[in-house]
C-alpha positions as CSV (number, residue, x, y, z in Angstrom):
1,X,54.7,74.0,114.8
2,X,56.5,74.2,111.5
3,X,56.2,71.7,109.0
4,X,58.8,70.5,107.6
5,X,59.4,71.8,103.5
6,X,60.3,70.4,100.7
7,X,62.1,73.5,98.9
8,X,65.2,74.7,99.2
9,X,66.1,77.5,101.5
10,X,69.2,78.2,100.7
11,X,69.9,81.7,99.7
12,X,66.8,82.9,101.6
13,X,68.2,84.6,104.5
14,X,66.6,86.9,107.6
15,X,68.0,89.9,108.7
16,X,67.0,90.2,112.1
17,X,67.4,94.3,112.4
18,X,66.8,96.5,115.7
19,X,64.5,98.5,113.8
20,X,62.0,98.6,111.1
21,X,62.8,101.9,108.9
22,X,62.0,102.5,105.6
23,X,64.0,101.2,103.1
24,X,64.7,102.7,99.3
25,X,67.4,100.0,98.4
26,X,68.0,96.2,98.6
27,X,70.7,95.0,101.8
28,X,73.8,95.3,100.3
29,X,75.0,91.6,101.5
30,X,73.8,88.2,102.5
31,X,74.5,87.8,106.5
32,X,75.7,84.2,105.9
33,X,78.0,82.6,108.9
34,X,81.7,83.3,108.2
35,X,82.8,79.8,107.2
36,X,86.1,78.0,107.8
37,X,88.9,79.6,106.1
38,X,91.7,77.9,104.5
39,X,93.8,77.7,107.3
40,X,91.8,76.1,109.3
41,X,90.8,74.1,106.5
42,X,94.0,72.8,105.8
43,X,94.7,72.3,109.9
44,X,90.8,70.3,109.8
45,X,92.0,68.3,106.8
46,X,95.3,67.4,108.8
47,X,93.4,66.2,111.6
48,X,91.3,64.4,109.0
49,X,94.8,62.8,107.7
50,X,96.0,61.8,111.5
51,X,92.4,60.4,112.2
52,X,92.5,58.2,109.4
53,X,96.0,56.3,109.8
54,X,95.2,56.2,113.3
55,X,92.1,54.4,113.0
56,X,93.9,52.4,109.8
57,X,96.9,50.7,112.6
58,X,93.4,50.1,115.2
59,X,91.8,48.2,112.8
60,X,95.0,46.4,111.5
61,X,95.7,45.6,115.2
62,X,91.8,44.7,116.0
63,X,91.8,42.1,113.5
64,X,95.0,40.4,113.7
65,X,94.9,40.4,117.6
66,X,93.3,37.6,119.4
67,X,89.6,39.4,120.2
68,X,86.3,37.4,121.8
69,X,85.6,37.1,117.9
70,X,84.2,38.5,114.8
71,X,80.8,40.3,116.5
72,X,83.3,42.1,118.8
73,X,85.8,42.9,115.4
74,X,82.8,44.3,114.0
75,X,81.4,46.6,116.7
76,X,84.7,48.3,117.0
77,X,85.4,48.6,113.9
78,X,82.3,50.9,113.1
79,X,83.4,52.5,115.8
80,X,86.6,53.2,115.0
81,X,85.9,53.8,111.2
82,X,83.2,56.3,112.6
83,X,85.8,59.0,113.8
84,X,87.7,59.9,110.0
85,X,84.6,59.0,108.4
86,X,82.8,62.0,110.5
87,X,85.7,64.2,109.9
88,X,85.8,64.1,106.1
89,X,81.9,64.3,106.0
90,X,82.3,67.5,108.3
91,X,85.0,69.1,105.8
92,X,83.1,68.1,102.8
93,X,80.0,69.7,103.7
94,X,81.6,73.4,105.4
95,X,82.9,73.2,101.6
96,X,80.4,72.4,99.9
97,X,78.3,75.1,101.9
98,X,80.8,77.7,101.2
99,X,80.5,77.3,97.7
100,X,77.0,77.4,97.7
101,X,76.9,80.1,99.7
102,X,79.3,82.2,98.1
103,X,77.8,81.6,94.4
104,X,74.2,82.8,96.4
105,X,76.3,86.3,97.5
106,X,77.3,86.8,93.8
107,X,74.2,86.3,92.3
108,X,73.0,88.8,95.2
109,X,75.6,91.5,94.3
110,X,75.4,91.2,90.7
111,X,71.3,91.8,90.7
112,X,70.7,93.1,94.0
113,X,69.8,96.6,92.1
114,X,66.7,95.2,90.2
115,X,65.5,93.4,94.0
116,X,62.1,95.0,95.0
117,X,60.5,94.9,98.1
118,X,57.1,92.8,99.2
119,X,55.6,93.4,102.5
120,X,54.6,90.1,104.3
121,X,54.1,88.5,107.9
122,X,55.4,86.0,109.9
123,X,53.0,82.7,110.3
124,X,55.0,80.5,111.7
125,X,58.6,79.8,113.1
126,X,60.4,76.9,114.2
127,X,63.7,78.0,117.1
128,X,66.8,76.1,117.5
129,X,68.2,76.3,121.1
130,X,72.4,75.7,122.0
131,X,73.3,74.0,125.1
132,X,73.0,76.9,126.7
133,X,69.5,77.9,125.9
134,X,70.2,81.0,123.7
135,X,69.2,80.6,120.0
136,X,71.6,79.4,117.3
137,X,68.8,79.6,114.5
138,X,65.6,79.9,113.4
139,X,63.5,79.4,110.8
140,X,60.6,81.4,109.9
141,X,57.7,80.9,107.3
142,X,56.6,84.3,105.9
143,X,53.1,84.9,103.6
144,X,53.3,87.0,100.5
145,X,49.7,87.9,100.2
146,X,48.2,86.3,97.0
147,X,52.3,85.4,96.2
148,X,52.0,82.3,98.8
149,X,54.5,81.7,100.9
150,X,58.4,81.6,101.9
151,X,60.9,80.4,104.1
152,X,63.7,81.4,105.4
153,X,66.6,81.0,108.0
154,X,68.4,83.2,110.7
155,X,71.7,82.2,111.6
156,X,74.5,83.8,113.7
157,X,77.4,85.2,111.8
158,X,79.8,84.5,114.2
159,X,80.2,82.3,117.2
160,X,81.7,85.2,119.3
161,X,78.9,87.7,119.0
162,X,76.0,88.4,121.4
163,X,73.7,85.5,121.8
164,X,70.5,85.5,120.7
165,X,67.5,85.2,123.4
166,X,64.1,83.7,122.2
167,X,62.3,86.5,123.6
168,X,64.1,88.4,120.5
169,X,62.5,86.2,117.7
170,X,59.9,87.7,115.8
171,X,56.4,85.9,116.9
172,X,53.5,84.7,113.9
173,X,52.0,88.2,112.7
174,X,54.8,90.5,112.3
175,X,55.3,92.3,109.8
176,X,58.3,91.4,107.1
177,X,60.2,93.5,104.1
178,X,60.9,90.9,101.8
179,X,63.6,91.5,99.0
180,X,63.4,89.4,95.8
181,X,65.3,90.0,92.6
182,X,62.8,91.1,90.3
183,X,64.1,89.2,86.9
184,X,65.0,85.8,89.2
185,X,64.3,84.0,85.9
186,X,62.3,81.1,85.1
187,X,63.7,79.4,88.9
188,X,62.9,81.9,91.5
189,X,63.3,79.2,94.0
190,X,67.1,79.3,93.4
191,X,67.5,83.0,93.3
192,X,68.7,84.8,96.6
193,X,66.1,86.0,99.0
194,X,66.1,89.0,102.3
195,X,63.6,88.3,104.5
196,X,63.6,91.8,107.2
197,X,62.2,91.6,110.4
198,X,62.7,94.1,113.4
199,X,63.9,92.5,117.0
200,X,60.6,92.9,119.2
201,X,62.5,93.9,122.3
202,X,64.4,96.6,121.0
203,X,62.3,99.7,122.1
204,X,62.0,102.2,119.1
205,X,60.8,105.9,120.0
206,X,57.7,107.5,118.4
């Protein structure tokens, strides 16, 4: 099983590819999720708004109305404060994310040309299931030779596409392309990292 880790993976993204072909330049892109755009922003920060008054009059009404006393006053109100309060934090983070995300792409596209390639291998993974038992991420830990090791994350870029089956995650010993930029700087850790790895079930000819 895969231990939790301490450093950061954000940036360090797999590119789950249907096959393994030789490769002279870096991926010109991150596959990050598409994130929530302003529109739907805004509409999420509306809902945020209506949430918020909402639970506001509940609270005003929960504790000025005659209730079995304060215990009861108190459960609800966590309850109720729990709704906007899970909204905002929701909204928050897709921003904050985006940001994070999208300063990770730039660094990418600005240095992507001085990226070289390291050959590695899976050693471990940890798979995230939906509801519906197709995978909605994994993680996978990668060995660099004498370079240690990495880790990174796969994650759908859209919630309409194909799902993933776990029969299509790469198992511990296959082989990786890893892309690093090669003047990351004295902070590797925060520069943007490709991990490659080819789809097992896809059937490539010989």
């Amino acid at each position: 099983m895969l231990k939790p880790s301490s450093d950061d993976t954000a940036g360090r993204v797999v590119h789950l590819l249907e096959r393994f072909d030789t490769a002279e330049n870096a991926p010109e892109a991150l596959w990050f999720p598409k994130r929530m755009r302003t529109p739907g922003r805004v509409m999420f920060a509306l809902a945020g708004l209506v949430a918020t008054a909402a639970a506001a009059v509940a609270l005003v009404l929960l504790w000025t109305d005659e209730t079995p006393g304060w215990w009861f006053n108190l459960i609800f109100t966590v309850m109720i404060s729990g709704i906007p309060i899970t909204l905002w934090a929701i909204l928050i983070g897709s921003i904050q994310e985006a940001g994070t995300e999208r300063a990770m792409q730039e660094t990418w596209q600005e240095h992507r040309h001085h990226a070289r390639a390291e050959q590695g291998s899976v050693t471990d993974r940890r798979i995230a299931l939906s509801d519906d038992g197709s995978v909605s991420s994994f993680d996978l830990v990668v060995a660099l030779g004498n370079a240690g090791t990495l880790r990174g994350t796969w994650r759908p870029r859209t919630s309409s596409g194909r799902p993933l089956l776990q029969t299509q995650v790469p198992g511990v010993g296959t082989e990786v392309r890893v892309w690093r930029i090669a003047d990351a700087g004295a902070d590797p850790s925060a520069s943007p990292v490709v991990i490659e790895v080819a789809d097992p079930t896809v059937v490539v000819p010989r």
